[in-house]
C-alpha positions as YAML, in Angstrom:
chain: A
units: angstrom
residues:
- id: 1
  name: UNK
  ca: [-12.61, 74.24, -40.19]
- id: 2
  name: UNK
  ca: [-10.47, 71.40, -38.04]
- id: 3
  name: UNK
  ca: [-11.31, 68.98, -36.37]
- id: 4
  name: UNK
  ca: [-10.48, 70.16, -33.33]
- id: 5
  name: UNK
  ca: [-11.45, 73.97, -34.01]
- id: 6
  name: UNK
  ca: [-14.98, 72.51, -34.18]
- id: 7
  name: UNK
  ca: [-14.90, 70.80, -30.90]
- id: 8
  name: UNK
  ca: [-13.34, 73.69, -29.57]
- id: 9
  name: UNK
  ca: [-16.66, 75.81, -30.90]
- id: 10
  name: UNK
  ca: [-18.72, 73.45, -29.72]
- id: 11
  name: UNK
  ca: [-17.58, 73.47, -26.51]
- id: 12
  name: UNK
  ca: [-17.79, 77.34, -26.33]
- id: 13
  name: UNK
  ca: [-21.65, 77.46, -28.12]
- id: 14
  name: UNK
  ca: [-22.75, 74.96, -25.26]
- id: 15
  name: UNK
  ca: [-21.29, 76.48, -22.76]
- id: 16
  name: UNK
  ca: [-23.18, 80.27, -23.76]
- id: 17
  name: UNK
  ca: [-26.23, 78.76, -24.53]
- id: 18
  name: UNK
  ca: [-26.50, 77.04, -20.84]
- id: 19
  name: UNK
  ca: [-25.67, 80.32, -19.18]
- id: 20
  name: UNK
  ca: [-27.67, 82.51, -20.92]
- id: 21
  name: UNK
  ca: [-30.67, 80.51, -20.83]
- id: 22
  name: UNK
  ca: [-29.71, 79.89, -16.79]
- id: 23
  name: UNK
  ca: [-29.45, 83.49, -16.51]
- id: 24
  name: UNK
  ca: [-32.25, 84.47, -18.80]
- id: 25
  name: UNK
  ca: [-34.55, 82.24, -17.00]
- id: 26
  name: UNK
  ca: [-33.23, 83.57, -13.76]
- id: 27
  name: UNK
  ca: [-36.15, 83.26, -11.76]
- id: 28
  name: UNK
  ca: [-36.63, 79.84, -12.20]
- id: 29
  name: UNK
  ca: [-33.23, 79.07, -12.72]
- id: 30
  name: UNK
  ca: [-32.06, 78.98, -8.71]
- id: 31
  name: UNK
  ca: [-33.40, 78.22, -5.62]
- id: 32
  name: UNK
  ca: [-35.17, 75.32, -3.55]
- id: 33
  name: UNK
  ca: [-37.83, 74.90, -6.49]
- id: 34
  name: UNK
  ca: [-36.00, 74.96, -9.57]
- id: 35
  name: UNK
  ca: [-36.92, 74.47, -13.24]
- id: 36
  name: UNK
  ca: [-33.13, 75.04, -14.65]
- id: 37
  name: UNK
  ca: [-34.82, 74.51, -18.25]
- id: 38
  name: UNK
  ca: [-30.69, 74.49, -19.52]
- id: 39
  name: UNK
  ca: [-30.02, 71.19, -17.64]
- id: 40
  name: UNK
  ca: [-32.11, 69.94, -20.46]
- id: 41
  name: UNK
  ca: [-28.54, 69.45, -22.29]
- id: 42
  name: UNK
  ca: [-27.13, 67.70, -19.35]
- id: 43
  name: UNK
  ca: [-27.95, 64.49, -22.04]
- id: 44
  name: UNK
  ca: [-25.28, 66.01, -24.77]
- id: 45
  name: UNK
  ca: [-22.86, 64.03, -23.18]
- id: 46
  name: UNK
  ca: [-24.21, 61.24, -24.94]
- id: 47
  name: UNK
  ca: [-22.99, 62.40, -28.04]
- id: 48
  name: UNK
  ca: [-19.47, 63.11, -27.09]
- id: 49
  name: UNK
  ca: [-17.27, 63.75, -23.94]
- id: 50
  name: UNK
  ca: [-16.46, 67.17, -24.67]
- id: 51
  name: UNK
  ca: [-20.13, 68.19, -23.82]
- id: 52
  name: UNK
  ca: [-18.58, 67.45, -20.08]
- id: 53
  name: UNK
  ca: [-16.31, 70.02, -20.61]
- id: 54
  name: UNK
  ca: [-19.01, 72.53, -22.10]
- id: 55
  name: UNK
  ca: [-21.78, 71.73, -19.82]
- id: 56
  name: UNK
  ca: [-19.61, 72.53, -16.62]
- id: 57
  name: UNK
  ca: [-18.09, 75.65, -17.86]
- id: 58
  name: UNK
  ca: [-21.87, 76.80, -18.84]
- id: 59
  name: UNK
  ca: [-23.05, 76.44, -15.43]
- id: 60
  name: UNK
  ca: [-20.25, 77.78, -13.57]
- id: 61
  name: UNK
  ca: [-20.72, 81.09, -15.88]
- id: 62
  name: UNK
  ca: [-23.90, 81.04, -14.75]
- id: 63
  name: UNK
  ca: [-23.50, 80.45, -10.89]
- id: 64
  name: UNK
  ca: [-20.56, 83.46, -10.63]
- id: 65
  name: UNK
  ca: [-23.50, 85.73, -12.39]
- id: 66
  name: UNK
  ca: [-26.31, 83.88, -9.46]
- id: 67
  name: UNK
  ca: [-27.64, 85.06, -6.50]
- id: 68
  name: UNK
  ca: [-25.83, 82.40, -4.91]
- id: 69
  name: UNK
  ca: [-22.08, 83.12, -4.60]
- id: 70
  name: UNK
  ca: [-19.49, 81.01, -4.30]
- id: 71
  name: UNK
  ca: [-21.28, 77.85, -2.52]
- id: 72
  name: UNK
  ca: [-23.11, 77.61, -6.23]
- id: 73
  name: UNK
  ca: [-19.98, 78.24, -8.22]
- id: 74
  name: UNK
  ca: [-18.29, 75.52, -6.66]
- id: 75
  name: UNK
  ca: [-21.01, 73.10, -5.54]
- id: 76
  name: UNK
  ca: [-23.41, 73.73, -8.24]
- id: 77
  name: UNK
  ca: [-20.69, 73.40, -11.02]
- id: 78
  name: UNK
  ca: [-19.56, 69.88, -9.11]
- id: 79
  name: UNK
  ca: [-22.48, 68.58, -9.01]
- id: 80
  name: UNK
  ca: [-22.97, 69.92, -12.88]
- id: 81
  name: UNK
  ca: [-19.46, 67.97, -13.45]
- id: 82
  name: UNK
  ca: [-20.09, 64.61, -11.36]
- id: 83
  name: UNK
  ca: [-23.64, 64.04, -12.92]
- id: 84
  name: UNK
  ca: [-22.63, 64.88, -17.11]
- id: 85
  name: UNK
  ca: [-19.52, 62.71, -16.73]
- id: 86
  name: UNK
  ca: [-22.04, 60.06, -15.25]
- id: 87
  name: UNK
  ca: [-24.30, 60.43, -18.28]
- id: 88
  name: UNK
  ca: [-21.47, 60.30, -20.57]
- id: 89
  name: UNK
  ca: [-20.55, 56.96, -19.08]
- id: 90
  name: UNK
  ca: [-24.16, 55.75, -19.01]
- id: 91
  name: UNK
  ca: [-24.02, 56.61, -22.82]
- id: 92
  name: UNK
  ca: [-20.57, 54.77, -23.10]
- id: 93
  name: UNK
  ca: [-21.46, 51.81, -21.27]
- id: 94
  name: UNK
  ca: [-25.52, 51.21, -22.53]
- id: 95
  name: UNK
  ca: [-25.86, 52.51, -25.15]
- id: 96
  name: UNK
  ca: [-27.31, 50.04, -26.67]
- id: 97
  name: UNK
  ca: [-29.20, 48.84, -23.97]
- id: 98
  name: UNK
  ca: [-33.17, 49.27, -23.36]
- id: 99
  name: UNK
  ca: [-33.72, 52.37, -20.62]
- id: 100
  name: UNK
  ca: [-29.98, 54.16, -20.95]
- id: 101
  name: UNK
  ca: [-31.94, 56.96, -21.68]
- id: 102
  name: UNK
  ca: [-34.14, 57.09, -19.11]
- id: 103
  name: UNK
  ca: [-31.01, 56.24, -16.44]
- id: 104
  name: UNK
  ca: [-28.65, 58.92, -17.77]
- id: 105
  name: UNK
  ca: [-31.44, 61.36, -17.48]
- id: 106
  name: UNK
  ca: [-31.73, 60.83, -13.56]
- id: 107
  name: UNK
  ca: [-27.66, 61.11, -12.53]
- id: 108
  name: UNK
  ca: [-28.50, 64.97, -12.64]
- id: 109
  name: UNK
  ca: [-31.81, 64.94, -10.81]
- id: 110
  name: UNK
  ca: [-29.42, 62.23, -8.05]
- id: 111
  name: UNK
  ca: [-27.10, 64.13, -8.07]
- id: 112
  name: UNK
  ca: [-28.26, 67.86, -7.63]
- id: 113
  name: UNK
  ca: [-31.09, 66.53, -5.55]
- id: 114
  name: UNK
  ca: [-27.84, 65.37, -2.91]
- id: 115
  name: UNK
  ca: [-25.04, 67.89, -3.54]
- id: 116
  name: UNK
  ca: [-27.63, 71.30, -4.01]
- id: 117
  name: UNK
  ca: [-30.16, 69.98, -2.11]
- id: 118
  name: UNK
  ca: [-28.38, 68.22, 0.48]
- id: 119
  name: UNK
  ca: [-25.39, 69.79, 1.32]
- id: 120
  name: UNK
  ca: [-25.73, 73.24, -0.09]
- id: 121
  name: UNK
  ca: [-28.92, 73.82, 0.69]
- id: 122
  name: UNK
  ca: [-29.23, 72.33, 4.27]
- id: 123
  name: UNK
  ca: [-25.83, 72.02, 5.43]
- id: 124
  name: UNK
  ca: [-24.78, 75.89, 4.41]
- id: 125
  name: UNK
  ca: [-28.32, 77.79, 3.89]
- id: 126
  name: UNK
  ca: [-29.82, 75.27, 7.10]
- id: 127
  name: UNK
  ca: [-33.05, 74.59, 4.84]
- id: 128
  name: UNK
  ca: [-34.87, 71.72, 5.64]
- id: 129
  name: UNK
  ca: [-32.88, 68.31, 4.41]
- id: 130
  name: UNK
  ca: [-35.77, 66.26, 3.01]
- id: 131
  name: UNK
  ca: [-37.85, 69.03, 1.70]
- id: 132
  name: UNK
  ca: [-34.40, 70.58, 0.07]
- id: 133
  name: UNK
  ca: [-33.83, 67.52, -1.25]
- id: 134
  name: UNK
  ca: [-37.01, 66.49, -2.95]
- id: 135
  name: UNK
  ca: [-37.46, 70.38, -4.26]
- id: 136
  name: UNK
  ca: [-34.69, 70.26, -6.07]
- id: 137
  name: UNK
  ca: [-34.69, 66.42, -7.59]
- id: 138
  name: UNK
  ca: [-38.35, 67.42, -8.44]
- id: 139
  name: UNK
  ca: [-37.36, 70.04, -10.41]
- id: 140
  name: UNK
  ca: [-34.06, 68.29, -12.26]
- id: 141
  name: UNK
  ca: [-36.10, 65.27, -12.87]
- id: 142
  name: UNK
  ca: [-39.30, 67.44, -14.30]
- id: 143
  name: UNK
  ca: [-36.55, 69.41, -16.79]
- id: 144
  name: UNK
  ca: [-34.43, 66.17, -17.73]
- id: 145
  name: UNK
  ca: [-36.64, 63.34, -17.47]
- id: 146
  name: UNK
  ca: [-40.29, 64.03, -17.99]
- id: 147
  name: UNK
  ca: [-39.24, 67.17, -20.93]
- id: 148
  name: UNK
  ca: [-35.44, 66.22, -21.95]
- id: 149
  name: UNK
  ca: [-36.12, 62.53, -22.83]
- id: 150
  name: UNK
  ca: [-38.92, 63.17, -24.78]
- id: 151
  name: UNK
  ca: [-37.28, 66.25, -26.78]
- id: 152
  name: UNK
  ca: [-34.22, 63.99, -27.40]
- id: 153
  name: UNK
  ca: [-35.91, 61.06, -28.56]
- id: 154
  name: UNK
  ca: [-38.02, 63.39, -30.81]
- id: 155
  name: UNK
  ca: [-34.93, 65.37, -32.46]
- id: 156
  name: UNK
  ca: [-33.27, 62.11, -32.56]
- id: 157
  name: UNK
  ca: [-35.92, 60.32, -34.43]
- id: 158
  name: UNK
  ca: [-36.50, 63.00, -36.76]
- id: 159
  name: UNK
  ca: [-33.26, 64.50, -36.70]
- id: 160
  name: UNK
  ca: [-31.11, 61.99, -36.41]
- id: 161
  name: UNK
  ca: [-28.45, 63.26, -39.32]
- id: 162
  name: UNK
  ca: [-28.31, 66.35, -38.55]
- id: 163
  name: UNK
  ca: [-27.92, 65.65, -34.89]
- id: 164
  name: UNK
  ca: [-24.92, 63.94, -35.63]
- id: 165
  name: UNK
  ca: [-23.29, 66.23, -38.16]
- id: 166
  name: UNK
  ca: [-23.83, 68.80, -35.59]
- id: 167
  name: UNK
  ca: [-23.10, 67.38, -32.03]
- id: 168
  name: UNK
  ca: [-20.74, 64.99, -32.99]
...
């Protein structure tokens, strides 16, 4: 296989496996309280840019299927888009600095917790701002930081090879 047929099947595998666990999950997946366990990859990016490109197309498949219509498919897929491409850079730019880990892990919990919370949420569904807000960066932060970190420090440590031959 290419190069570039392998990115191009990585790209597609990310992108099915963060639907279908979205949509699988459905119950948990979407709402004010959210436990999106897929946004767990939302720290792929580190290996590679592509997993920008994967990541985004993953959740917008899984906001057309939603019960949100199209305020998720566009706002939940920006904010999907904004906050990977701001872990990717995190990963660029720190990588081998103390914490990156723990500061790529929060753009998605900032970002959701604003654009979903914030403006989706209150400004379109007229939730309460704060609460919105908090519900949702509770959740984000739960799945990425307090579960993801962990997990990818723990596959990376013991996994570290395989990791890369895989993801990268």
């Amino acid at each position: 296989m290419t190069s570039k047929t392998k990115k191009i099947t990585r790209i597609g595998v990310v992108a099915a496996l963060y639907a279908t666990i979205t949509l699988v999950l459905g119950s948990i997946s979407y709402g004010p309280i959210q436990f999106r366990i897929s946004e767990v990859m939302t720290l792929l990016p580190l290996f590679g840019k592509e997993y920008i490109l994967s990541l985004t197309i993953g959740c917008f498949l899984a906001n057309v299927i939603g019960p949100y219509g199209v305020p998720d498919i566009i706002l939940g897929t920006l904010a999907t888009l904004i906050s990977v491409y701001l872990v990717y850079l995190t990963g660029k730019h720190m990588k081998d600095k103390k914490g990156y880990l723990i500061i790529a892990s929060l753009w998605p919990t900032i970002v959701n917790a604003i654009i979903i919370g914030g403006v989706m949420l209150h400004g379109l569904f007229k939730l309460p701002l704060i609460l919105s807000i908090l519900q949702v960066g509770f959740g984000q932060f739960v799945v990425i930081t307090i579960i993801g970190v962990p997990l990818f420090r723990f596959l990376n440590n013991k996994y570290s090879k395989l990791l890369k031959d895989i993801l990268a």
